[in-house]
C-alpha positions as CSV (number, residue, x, y, z in Angstrom):
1,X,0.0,0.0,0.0
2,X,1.2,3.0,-0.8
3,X,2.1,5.5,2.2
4,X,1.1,9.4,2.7
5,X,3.9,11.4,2.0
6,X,5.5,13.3,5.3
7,X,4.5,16.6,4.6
8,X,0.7,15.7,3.6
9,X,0.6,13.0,6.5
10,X,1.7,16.2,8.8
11,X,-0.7,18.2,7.8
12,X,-3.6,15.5,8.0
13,X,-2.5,14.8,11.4
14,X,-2.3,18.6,12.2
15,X,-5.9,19.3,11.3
16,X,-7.2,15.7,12.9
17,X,-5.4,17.2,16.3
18,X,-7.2,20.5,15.9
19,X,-10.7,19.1,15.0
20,X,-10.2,16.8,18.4
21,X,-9.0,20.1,20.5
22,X,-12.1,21.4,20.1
23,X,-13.7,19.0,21.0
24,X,-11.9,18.3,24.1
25,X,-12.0,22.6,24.5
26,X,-16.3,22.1,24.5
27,X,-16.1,19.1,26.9
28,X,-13.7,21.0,29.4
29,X,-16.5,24.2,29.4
30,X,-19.4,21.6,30.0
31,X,-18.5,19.3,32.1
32,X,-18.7,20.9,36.1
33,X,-16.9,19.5,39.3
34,X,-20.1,17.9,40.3
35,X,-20.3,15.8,37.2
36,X,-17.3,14.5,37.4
37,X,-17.5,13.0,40.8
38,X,-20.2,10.7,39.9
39,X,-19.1,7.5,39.1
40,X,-21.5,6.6,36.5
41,X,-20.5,3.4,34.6
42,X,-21.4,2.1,30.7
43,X,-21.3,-0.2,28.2
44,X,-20.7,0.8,24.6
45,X,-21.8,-1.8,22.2
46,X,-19.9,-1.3,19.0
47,X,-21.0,-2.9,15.9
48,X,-18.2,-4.3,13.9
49,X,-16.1,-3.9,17.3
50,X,-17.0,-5.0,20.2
51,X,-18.1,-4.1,23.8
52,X,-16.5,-1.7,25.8
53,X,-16.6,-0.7,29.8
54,X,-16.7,2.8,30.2
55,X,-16.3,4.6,33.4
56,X,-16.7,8.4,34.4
57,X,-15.5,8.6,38.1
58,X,-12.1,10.1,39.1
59,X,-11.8,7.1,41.6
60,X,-12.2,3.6,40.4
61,X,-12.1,0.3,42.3
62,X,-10.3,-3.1,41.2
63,X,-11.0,-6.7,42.6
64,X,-13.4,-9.6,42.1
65,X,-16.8,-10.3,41.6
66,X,-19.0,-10.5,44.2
67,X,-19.8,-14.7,44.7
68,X,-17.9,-17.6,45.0
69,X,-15.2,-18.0,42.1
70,X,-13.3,-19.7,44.3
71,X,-14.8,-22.9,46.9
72,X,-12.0,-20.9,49.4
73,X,-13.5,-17.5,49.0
74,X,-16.7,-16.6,50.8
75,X,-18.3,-13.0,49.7
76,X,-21.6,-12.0,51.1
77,X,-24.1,-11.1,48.7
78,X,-24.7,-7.5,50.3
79,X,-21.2,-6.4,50.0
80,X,-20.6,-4.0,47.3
81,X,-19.4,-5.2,43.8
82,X,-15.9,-3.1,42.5
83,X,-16.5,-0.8,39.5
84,X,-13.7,-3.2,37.6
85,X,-14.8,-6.4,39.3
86,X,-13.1,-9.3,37.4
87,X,-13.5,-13.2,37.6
88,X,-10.3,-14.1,39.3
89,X,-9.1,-15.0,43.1
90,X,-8.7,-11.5,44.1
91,X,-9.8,-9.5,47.1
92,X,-12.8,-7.6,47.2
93,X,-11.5,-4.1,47.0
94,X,-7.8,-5.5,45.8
95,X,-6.8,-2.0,44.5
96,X,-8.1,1.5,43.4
97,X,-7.2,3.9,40.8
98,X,-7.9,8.1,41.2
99,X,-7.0,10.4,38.4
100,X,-5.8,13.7,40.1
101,X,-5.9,16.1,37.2
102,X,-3.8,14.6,34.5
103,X,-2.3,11.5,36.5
104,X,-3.7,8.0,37.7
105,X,-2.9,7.2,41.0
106,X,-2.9,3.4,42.1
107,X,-3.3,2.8,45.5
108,X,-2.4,-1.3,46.2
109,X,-4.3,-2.5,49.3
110,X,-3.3,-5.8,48.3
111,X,-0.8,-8.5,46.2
112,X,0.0,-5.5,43.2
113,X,2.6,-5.3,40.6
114,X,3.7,-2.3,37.9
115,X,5.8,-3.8,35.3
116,X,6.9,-6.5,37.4
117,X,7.7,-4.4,40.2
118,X,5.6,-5.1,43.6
119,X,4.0,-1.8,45.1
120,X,2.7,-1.2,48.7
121,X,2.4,2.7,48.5
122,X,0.2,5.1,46.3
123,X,2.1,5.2,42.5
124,X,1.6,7.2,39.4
125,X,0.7,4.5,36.6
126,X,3.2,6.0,33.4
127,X,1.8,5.2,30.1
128,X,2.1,1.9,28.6
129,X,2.1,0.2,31.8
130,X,0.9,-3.3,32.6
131,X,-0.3,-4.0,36.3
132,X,-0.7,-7.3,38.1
133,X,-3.1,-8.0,40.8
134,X,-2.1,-11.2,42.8
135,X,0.5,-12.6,40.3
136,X,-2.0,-13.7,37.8
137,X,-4.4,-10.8,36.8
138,X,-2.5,-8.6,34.5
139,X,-4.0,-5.1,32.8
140,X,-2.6,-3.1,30.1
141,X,-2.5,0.3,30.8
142,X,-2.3,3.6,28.4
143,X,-3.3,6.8,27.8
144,X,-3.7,6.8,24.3
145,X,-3.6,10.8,23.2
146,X,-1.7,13.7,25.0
147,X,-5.0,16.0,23.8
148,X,-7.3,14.0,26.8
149,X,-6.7,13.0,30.0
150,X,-9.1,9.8,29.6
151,X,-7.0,6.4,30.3
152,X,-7.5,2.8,28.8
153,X,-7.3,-0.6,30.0
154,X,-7.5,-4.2,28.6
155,X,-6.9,-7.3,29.5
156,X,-3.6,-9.1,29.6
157,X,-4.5,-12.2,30.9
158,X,-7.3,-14.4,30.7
159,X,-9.3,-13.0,33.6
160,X,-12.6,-10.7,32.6
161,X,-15.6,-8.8,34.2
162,X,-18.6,-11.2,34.7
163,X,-20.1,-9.1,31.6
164,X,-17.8,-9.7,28.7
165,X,-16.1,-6.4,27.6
166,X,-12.8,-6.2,25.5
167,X,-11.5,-3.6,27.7
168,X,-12.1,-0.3,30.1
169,X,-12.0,3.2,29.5
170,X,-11.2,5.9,32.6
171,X,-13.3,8.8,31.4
172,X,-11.8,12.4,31.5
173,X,-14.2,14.3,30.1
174,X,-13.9,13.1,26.9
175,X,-13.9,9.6,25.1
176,X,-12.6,9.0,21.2
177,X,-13.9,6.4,19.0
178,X,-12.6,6.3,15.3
179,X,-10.0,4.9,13.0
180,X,-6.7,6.3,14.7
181,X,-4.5,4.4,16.8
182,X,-5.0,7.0,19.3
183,X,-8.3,6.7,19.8
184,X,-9.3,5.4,22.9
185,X,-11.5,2.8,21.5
186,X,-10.5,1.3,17.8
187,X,-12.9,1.4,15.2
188,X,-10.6,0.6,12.2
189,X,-13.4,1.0,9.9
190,X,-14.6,4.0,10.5
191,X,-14.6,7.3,8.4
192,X,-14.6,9.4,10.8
193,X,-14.1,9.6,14.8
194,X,-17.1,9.8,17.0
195,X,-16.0,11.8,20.5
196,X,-18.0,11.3,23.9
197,X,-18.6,14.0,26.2
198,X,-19.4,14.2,29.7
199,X,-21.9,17.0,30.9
200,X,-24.3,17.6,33.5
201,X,-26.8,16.1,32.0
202,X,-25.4,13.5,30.4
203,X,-23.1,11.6,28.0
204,X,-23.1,13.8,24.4
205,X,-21.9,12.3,21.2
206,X,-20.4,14.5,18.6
207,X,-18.7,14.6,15.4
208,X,-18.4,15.9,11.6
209,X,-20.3,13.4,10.1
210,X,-24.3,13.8,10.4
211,X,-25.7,11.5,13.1
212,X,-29.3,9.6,14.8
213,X,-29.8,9.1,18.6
214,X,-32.5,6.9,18.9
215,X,-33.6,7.2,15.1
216,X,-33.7,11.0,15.2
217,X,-31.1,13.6,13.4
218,X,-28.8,14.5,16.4
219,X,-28.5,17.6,17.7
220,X,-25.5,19.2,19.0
221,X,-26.4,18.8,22.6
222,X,-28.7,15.8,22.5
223,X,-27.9,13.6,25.6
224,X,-27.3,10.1,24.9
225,X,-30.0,8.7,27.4
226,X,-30.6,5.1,28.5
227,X,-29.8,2.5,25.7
228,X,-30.1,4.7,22.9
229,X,-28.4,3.6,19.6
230,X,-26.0,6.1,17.8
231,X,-25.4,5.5,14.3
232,X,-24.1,7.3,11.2
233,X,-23.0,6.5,8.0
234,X,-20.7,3.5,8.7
235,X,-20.8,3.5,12.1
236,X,-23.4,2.1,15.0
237,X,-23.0,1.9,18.6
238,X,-25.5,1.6,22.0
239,X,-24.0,3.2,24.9
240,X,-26.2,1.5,28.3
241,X,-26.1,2.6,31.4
242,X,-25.4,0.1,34.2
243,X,-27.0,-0.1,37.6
């Protein structure tokens, strides 16, 4: 195949980077402190792509599902579940993660690992990072654009939520679908990039291309509510809230 020559591949990447700015720009006007303290949690269901865990608190919890996975481990029912709650012999609330403005903080409060390394005090995850919980549960971690502060993980190892996702996304503000590799979620086929925004009211999807929200002609504020399916010319996606 033949390759974009540098200067034109520059320039393309140049104006991509400045549509997404404003974006991000928008999302950092609408989005208040209250809004992001909630700790609302979704699943995007991407045709052609797959299913995606989306989170859009600052502070995240890591550790297993609640019932027996193991005939050693007892959890009671009432206890609550973690936001990342995996199918693996882990404790409850093995770990947390808390973005503090542009960095991801992992606090261990039990068995952890950063690129092989075993932590027992608060760390700043870098980029590219892989963490291991208890020797055996091992996440890839990244933060795939220096335009948004929003973080990725997937799965390294075998071990998944009890709902099957291909991977989680921390949620600053903003969240990029599309054809880039530094989009937060790859959508190879897609034309064009589709970005997620956090406001008040809601989660907002925008981009260049005309889109539908729940069969109707988007407008440029419409929330994304409960289960609705957003599709455009070559792309479709249901974003559903979880309880």
């Amino acid at each position: 195949m033949k390759q974009t020559a540098g200067p034109l591949r520059t320039f393309l990447d140049e104006r991509r980077d400045t549509m997404i700015s404003s974006f991000f720009s928008l999302a950092s006007k609408a989005v208040s402190t209250e809004s992001q303290a909630t700790s609302d949690r979704y699943v995007a269901w991407i045709d052609g792509v797959g299913a995606w865990l989306i989170l859009t608190g600052s502070s995240v919890s890591l550790g297993r599902v609640n019932g027996n996975v193991s005939p050693l481990i007892k959890t009671p029912v009432s206890e609550p579940e973690a936001d990342i709650a995996l199918v693996a012999n882990l404790s409850r609330s093995h770990a947390g993660i808390q973005r503090i403005d542009e960095n991801y903080i992992l606090n261990p409060k039990s068995s952890v690992q950063i690129q092989s390394r075993p932590i027992s005090y608060d760390t700043v995850l870098p980029d590219s990072c892989e963490i291991t919980l208890d020797d055996s549960v091992r996440l890839s971690f990244s933060i795939p654009t220096p335009l948004s502060a929003t973080a990725k993980m997937t799965f390294a190892s075998e071990h998944r939520p009890r709902t099957s996702v291909d991977g989680v996304i921390l949620m600053a503000e903003t969240c990029l679908l599309g054809p880039s590799a530094s989009d937060h979620i790859l959508c190879r086929n897609w034309s064009e990039s589709v970005v997620l925004v956090q406001t008040p009211a809601g989660i907002v999807a925008k981009s260049k291309q005309e889109m539908q929200i729940g069969g109707r002609k988007a407008g440029a504020s419409d929330v994304v509510s409960n289960g609705q399916v957003v599709s455009g010319d070559d792309f479709r996606f249901r974003l559903e809230p979880l309880i």
